[in-house]
C-alpha positions in Angstrom: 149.5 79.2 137.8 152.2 76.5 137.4 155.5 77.0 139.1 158.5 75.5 137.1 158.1 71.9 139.0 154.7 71.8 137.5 152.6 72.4 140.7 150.1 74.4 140.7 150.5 77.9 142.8 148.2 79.4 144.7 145.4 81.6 143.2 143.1 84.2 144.5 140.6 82.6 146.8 137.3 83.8 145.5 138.3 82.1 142.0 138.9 78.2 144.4 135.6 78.6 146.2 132.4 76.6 145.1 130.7 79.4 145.4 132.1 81.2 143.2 132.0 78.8 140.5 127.9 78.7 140.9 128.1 81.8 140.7 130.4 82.1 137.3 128.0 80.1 135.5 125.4 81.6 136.8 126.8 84.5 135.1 127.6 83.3 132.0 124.1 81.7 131.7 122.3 85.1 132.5 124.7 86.8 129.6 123.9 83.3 127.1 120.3 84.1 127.6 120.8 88.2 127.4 122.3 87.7 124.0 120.3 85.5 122.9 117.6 87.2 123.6 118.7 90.1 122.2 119.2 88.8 118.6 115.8 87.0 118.6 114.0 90.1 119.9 115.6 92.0 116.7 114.6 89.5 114.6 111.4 89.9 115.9 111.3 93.7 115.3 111.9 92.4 111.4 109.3 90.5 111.5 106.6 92.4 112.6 107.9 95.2 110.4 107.3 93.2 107.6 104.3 92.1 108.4 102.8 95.4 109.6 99.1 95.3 111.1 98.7 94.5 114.5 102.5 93.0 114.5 104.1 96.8 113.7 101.2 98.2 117.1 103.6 100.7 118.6 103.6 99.4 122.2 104.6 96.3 120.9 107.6 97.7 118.8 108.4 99.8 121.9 108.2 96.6 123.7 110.9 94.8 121.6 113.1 97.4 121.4 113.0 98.3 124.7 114.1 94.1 125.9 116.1 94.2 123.1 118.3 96.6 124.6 117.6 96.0 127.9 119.1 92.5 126.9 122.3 94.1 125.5 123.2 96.6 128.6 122.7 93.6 131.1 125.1 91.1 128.8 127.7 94.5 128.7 127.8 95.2 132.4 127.6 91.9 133.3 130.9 90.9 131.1 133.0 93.7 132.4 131.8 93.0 135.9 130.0 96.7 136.2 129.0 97.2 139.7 125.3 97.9 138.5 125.0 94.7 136.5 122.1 93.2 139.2 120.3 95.9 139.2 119.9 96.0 135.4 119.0 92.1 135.3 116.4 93.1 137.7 115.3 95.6 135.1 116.0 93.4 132.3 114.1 90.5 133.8 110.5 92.7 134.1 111.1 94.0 130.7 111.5 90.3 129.6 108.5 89.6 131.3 106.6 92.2 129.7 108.3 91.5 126.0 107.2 88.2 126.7 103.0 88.5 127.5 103.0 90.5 124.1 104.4 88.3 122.3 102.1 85.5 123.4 99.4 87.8 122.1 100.1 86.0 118.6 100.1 82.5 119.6 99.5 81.1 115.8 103.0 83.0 115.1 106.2 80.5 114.9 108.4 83.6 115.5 106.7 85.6 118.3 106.3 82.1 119.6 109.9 82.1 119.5 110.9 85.0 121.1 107.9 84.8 123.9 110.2 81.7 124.8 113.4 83.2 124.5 112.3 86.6 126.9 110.8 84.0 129.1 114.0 82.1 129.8 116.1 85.2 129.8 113.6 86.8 132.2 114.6 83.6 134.8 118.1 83.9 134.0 118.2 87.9 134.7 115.3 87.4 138.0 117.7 85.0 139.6 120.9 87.7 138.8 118.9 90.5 139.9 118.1 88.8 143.0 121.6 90.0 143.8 121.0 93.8 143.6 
């Protein structure tokens, strides 16, 4: 906060420490990728809607419901600083996992490709947050 000189006042300390600022972005990464993966993984849930077969399989729908709103809790409690937000990530980042391995399953797919990639990076993102719980 500037004081009417122009110098800058003091601030709370956990906002000065280096720490802290890994930590931030660490945050804000983890809640990039929980979004992100969120919107692919119902994009996803389109997709293999539309194309039915072995796409619409009702594990695998389970499966990308399940991260896709795994995804959204974790970016929630994580932007309103929820006391509970490492424990979902840790949640978050084995549902990733498993959203992921299914998707992989149809490898000649461009868009299970892309969201095995996306519930792969959001799976390291939420591993490293839920590290924390």
């Amino acid at each position: 906060m500037a004081t009417a000189s122009g110098q800058t006042s003091w601030q709370p300390g956990f906002q000065a420490t280096p720490h802290f600022g890994h930590m931030a972005e660490q945050l804000r990464r983890c809640i990039q990728e929980c979004l992100s993966c969120f919107s692919v993984c119902e994009q996803t849930l389109a997709h293999c809607l539309r194309k039915g077969g072995k796409h619409a399989a009702a594990e695998h729908v389970k499966l990308l419901v399940d991260c896709a709103e795994c995804c959204r809790a974790g970016a929630s409690m994580m932007s309103r600083e929820s006391a509970f937000h490492a424990r979902m990530c840790a949640l978050c980042a084995d549902v990733c996992k498993a959203c992921e391995e299914s998707c992989e399953e149809f490898r000649d797919d461009q868009q299970m490709t892309a969201c095995a990639d996306a519930c792969r990076s959001c799976h390291d993102a939420c591993r490293a947050m839920g590290a924390r719980a």
